[in-house]
N, C-alpha and C positions, 0 to 999 in steps of 0.2 A: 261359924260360917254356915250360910243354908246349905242345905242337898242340892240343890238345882244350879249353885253358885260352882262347887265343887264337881256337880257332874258336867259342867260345860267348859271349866277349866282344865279336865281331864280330857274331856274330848277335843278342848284345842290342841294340848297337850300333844297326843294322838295324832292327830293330823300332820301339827310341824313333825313329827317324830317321823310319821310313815312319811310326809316328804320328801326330810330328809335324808333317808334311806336311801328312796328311790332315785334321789338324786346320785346320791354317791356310787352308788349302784349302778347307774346311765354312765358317769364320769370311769367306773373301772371299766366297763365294757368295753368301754371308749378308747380308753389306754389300752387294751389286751389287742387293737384290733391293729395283728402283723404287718397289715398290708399300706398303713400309714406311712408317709414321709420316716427319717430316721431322725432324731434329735440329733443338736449339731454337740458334739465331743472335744474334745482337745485335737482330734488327727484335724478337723478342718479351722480351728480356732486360733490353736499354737502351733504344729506344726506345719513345714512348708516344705516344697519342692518333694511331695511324694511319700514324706516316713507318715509313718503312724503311730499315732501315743502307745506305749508301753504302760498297761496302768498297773505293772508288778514294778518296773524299773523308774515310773513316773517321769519319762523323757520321751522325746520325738525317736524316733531310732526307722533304719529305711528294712523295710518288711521282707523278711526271708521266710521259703517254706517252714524251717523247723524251726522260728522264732513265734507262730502263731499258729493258733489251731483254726479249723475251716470257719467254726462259727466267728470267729474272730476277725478274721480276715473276710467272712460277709460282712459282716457289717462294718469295717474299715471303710471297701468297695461302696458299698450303699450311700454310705457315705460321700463318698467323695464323688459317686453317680451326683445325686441329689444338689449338690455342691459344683456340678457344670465340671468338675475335673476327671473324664472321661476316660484319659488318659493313663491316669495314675488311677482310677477305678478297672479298668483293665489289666494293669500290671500286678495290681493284687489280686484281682481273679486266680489270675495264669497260677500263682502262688496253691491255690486250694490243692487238696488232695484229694479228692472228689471230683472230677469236672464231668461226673455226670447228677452233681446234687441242682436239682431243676433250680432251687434259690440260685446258683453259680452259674447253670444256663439263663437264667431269666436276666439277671445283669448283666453278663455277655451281651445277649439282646438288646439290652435296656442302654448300656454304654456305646453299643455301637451304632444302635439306630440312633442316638443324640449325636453324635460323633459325625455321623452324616451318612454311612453308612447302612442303609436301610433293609437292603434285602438280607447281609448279614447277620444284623438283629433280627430279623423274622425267623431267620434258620434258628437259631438261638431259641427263639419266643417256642415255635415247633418243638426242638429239641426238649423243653423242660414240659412243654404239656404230653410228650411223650413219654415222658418218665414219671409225670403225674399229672393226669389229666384236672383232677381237685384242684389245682393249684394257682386261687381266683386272681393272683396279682400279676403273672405271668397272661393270664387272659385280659384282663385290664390295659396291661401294654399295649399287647397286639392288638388288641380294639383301636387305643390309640393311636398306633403308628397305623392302621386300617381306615382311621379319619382323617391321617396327615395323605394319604393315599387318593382319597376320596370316594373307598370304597363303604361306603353308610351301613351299605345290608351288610359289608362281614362284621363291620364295629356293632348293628345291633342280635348278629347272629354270639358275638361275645359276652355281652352284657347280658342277654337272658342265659346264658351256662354261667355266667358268675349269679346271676338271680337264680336260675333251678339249683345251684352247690351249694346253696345255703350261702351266698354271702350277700344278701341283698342290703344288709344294713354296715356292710364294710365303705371304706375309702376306697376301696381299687371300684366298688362297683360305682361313688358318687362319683367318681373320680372322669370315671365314662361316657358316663351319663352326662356330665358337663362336656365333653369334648365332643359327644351327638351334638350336643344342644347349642355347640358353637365359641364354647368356653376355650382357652388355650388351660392343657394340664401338663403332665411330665409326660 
C-alpha cells in the first residue's frame, strides 16, 4: 500500500477519532449539567398517591424522615416538582433534615410558585440564594417566576449572574433565556 494511501487513512482515522471524542465529551458535559430536568424514575412512573420508590426495598412505600436521606428525598421532590405534583413534592421536602440546603429552599420555591403560590416561592428562591448565592438554578427560577411577573429587567438582572457564575452553557441559564425570549419553561 503507498505512503500517501496510508498517511490519509490515518489522518481520516484521526479526524473520526478526535470527533468522536469530542462528541462524547459534549454529550458527558451535558449529562453532568445539575441544573437539568430530573429523569423520570419509578416514584413518578410506578408509584401513586405520594410514595416513593424504595430502590434498596424495590417497592412504592410513602416517604418518612428516617426512611430516606436528604439527597434522596431531593430528588424524590424534583421529581415529582417536574412531574406537576406539587404537592406531594412539598410534602417530601418538609421530610429533609436540612431545611436550610438551598437545593430544599429552591424547590420550596419552585413547588410553590407552580402551586400558585408566588410570593412564597420567591421567599424560598431568596432564602436559598442566601445560603448560596452560586447556586445558578435557584437563579433561573426566580428569573422565571420574575417573567411570569413581568418584571424583564429583574429576569435579565438574573440570567447575567447565572452567565457571570460560570453557568452560561447550563439548562437553568437556556432555560431563561427562553422565558426572556417569550418561551413558556418551568
Amino acid at each position: 500500500m503507498p505512503i500517501a494511501s496510508i498517511s490519509l487513512r490515518s489522518l481520516a482515522l484521526a479526524g473520526s477519532l478526535a470527533l468522536a471524542v469530542s462528541s462524547s465529551a459534549f454529550a458527558i458535559g451535558d449529562e453532568s449539567d445539575e441544573t437539568k430536568p430530573p429523569p423520570k424514575t419509578e416514584t413518578t412512573t410506578k408509584c401513586a398517591g405520594g410514595k416513593v420508590w424504595d430502590a434498596k426495598r424495590k417497592e412504592c412505600v410513602v416517604p418518612k424522615k428516617n426512611s430516606f436521606n436528604d439527597d434522596e428525598l431531593y430528588k424524590a421532590a424534583r421529581e415529582f416538582a417536574y412531574a406537576g405534583q406539587y404537592d406531594n413534592a412539598l410534602t417530601v421536602l418538609q421530610l429533609a433534615r436540612n431545611q436550610n440546603d438551598p437545593r430544599i429552599l429552591n424547590y420550596l420555591g419552585y413547588a410553590n410558585r407552580k402551586a400558585g403560590r408566588m410570593e412564597l416561592g420567591m421567599s424560598y428562591y431568596r432564602k436559598a440564594l442566601q445560603a448560596d448565592e452560586n447556586y445558578i438554578l435557584a437563579r433561573s427560577y426566580m428569573g422565571q417566576a420574575l417573567v411570569e411577573q413581568g418584571d424583564m429587567q429583574g429576569a435579565r438582572v438574573q440570567l447575567v449572574e447565572i452567565r457571570d457564575r460560570g453557568g452560561e452553557q447550563t439548562w437553568a441559564y437556556r432555560s431563561l433565556l427562553q422565558a426572556l425570549n417569550g418561551y413558556r419553561t418551568y
